[in-house]
ZALUM-680973 format. One record per residue: chain; x, y, z of N, C-alpha, C in turn; residue in one letter. Coordinates in steps of 0.02 Angstrom, whole numbers. Example, Ala and Ser with C-alpha at 12.3 -4.5 7.8 and 13.67 -1.06 7.14 Angstrom:
<pts>
- A  660  -284  390  615  -225  390  660  -165  390  A
- A  642  -112  354  684  -53  357  645  2  394  S
</pts>
This chain:
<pts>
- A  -945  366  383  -874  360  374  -845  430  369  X
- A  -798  432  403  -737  514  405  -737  530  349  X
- A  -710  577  320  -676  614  254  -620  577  254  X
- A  -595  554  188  -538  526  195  -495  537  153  X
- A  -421  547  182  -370  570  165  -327  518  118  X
- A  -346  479  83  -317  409  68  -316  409  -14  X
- A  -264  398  -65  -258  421  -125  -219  356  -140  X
- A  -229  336  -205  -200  271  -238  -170  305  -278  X
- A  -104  304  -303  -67  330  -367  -52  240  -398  X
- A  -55  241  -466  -21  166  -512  16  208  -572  X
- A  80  176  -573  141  212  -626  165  139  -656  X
- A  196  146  -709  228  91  -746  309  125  -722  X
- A  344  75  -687  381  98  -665  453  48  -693  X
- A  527  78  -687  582  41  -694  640  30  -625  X
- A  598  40  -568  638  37  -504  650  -17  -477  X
- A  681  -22  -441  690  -72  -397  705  -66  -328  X
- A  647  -131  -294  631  -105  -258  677  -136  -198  X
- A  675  -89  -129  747  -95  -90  717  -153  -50  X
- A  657  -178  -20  675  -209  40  594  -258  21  X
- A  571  -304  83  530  -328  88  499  -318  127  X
- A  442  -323  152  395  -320  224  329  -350  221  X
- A  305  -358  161  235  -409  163  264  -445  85  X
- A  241  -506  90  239  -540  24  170  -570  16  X
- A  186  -579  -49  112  -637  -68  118  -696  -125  X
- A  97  -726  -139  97  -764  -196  14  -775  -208  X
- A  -9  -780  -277  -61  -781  -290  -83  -790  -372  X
- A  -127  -854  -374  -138  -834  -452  -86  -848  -488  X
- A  -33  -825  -527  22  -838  -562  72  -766  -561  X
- A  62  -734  -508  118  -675  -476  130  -684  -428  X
- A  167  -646  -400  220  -613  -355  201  -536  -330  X
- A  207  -531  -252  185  -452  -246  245  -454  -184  X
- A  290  -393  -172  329  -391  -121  307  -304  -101  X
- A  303  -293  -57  310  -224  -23  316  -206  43  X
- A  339  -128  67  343  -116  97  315  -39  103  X
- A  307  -14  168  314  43  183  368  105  188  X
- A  350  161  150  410  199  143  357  289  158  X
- A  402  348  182  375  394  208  351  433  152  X
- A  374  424  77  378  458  16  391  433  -47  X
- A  353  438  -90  390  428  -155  393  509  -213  X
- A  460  499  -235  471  544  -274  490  528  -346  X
- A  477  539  -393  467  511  -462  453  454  -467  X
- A  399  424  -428  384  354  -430  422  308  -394  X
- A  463  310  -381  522  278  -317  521  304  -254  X
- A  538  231  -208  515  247  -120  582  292  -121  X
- A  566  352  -71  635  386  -60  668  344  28  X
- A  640  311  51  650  279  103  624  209  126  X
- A  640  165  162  579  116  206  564  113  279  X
- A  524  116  281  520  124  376  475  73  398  X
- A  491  67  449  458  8  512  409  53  552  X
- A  419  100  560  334  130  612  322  204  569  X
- A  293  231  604  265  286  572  261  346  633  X
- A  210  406  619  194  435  641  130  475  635  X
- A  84  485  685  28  476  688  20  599  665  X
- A  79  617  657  87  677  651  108  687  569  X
- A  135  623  540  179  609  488  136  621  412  X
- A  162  660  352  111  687  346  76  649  260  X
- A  108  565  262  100  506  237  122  458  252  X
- A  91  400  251  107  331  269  78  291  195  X
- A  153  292  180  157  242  88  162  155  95  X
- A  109  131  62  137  57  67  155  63  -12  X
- A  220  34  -23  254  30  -105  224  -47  -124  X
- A  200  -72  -176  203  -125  -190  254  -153  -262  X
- A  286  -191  -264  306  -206  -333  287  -292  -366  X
- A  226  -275  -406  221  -318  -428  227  -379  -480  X
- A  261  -454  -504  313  -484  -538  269  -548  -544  X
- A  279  -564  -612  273  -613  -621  206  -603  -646  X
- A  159  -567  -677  74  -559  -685  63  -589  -751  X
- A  17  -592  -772  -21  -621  -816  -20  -542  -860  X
- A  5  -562  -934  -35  -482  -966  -113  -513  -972  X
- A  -132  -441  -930  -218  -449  -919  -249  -390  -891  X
- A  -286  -392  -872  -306  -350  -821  -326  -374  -731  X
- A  -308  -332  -706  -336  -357  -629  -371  -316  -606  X
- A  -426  -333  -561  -448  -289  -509  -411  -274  -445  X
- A  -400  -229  -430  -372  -221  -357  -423  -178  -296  X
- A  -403  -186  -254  -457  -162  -185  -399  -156  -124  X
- A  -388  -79  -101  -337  -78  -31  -395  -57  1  X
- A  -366  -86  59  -420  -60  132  -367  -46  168  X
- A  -386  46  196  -354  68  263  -377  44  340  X
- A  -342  5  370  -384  -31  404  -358  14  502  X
- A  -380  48  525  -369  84  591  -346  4  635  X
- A  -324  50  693  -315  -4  769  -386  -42  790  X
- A  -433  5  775  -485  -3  809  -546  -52  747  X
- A  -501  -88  689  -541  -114  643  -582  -69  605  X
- A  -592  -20  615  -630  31  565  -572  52  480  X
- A  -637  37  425  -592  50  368  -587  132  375  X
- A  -549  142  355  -520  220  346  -501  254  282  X
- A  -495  199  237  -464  229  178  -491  165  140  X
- A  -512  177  69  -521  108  32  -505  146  -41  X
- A  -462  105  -92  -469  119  -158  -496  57  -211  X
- A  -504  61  -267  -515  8  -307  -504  43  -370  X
- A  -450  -10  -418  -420  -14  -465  -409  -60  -502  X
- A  -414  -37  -572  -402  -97  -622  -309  -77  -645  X
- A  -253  -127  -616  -191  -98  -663  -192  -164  -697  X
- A  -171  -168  -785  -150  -199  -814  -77  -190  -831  X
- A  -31  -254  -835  15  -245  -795  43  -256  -912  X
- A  110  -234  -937  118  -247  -993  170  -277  -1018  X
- A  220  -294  -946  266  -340  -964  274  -399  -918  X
- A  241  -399  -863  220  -451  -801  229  -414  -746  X
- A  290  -350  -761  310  -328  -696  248  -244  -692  X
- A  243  -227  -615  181  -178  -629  221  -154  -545  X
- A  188  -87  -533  239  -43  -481  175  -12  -454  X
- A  163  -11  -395  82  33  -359  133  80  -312  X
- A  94  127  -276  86  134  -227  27  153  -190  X
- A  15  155  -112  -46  179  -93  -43  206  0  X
- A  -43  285  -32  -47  311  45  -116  324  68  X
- A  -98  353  141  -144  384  170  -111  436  222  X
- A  -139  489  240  -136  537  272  -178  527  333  X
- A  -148  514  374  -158  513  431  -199  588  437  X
- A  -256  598  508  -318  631  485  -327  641  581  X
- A  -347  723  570  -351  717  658  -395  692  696  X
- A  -360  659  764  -406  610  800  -397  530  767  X
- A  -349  519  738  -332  451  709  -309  415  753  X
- A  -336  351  787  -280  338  832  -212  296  814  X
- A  -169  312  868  -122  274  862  -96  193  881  X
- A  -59  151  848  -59  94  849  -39  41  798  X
- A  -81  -12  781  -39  -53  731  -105  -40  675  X
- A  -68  -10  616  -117  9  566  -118  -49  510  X
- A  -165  -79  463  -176  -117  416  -186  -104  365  X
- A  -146  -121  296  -150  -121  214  -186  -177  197  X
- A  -248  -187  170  -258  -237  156  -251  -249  84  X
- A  -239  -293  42  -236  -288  -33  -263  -352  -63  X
- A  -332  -326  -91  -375  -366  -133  -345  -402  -194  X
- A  -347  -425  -218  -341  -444  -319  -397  -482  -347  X
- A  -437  -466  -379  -481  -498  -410  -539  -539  -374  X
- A  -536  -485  -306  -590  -503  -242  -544  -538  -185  X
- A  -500  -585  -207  -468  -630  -165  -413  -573  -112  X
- A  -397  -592  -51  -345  -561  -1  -283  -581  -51  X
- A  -245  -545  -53  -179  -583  -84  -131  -555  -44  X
- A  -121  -490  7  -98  -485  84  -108  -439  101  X
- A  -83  -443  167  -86  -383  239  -20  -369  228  X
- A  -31  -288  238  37  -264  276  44  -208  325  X
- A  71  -227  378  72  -199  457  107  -146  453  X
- A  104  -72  492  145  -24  537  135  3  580  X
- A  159  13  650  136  28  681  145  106  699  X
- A  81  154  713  78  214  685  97  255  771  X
- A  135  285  777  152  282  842  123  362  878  X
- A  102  399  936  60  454  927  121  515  915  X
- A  87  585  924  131  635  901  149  631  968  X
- A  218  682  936  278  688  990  263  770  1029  X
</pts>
């Protein structure tokens, strides 16, 4: 497997979040997110629909509602065009009022190809969703 450029940040956060692009239901929560180019004090500074394969992060935001106070396991997989994982994290966030705030980039890495890239997001082993962008090549 490559060196990989792929970093999980988890914040207890008070934002709110602007848009939707993957949902889930699972268990007794709620997960809505999207992709955004940045976050700055813990908040997406944007949301975007594709990317860039030059771009120098690709953020999936998650905000998660409705949890159990507990603990969870979590598991993202960076998933390439070509089905190869590229990036994987694993995390325990316990969430302390139901509501809990992730994010999880990756840095695109030279020789990455371009195309429709995959977030996968574990919880407690189970898929709880995918979320799509398509990473488009440099300009």
């Amino acid at each position: 497997m490559r060196r990989l450029g792929f970093c999980a940040l988890l914040m207890f956060l008070s934002a709110t979040a602007y848009g939707t692009q993957a949902s889930a239901t699972a268990d007794n929560f709620n997960a809505s997110a999207y992709f955004t180019s940045d976050v700055a004090d813990g908040v997406a500074v944007d949301r975007i629909d594709t990317a860039s394969i030059d771009q120098d992060r690709v953020v999936l935001y998650v905000d998660w509602q409705n949890m159990r106070i507990r603990a969870y396991r979590t598991e993202v997989r960076i998933i390439d065009p070509n089905g190869e994982v590229v990036g994987r994290v694993r995390n325990t966030i316990a969430p302390k009022n139901g509501r809990y705030y992730t994010y999880y980039y990756y840095r695109p890495q030279p020789g990455d190809t371009p195309g429709d890239w995959t977030y996968q997001v574990l919880v407690d082993g189970r898929n709880a969703f995918e979320a799509r962008i398509p990473i488009l090549a440099a300009e």
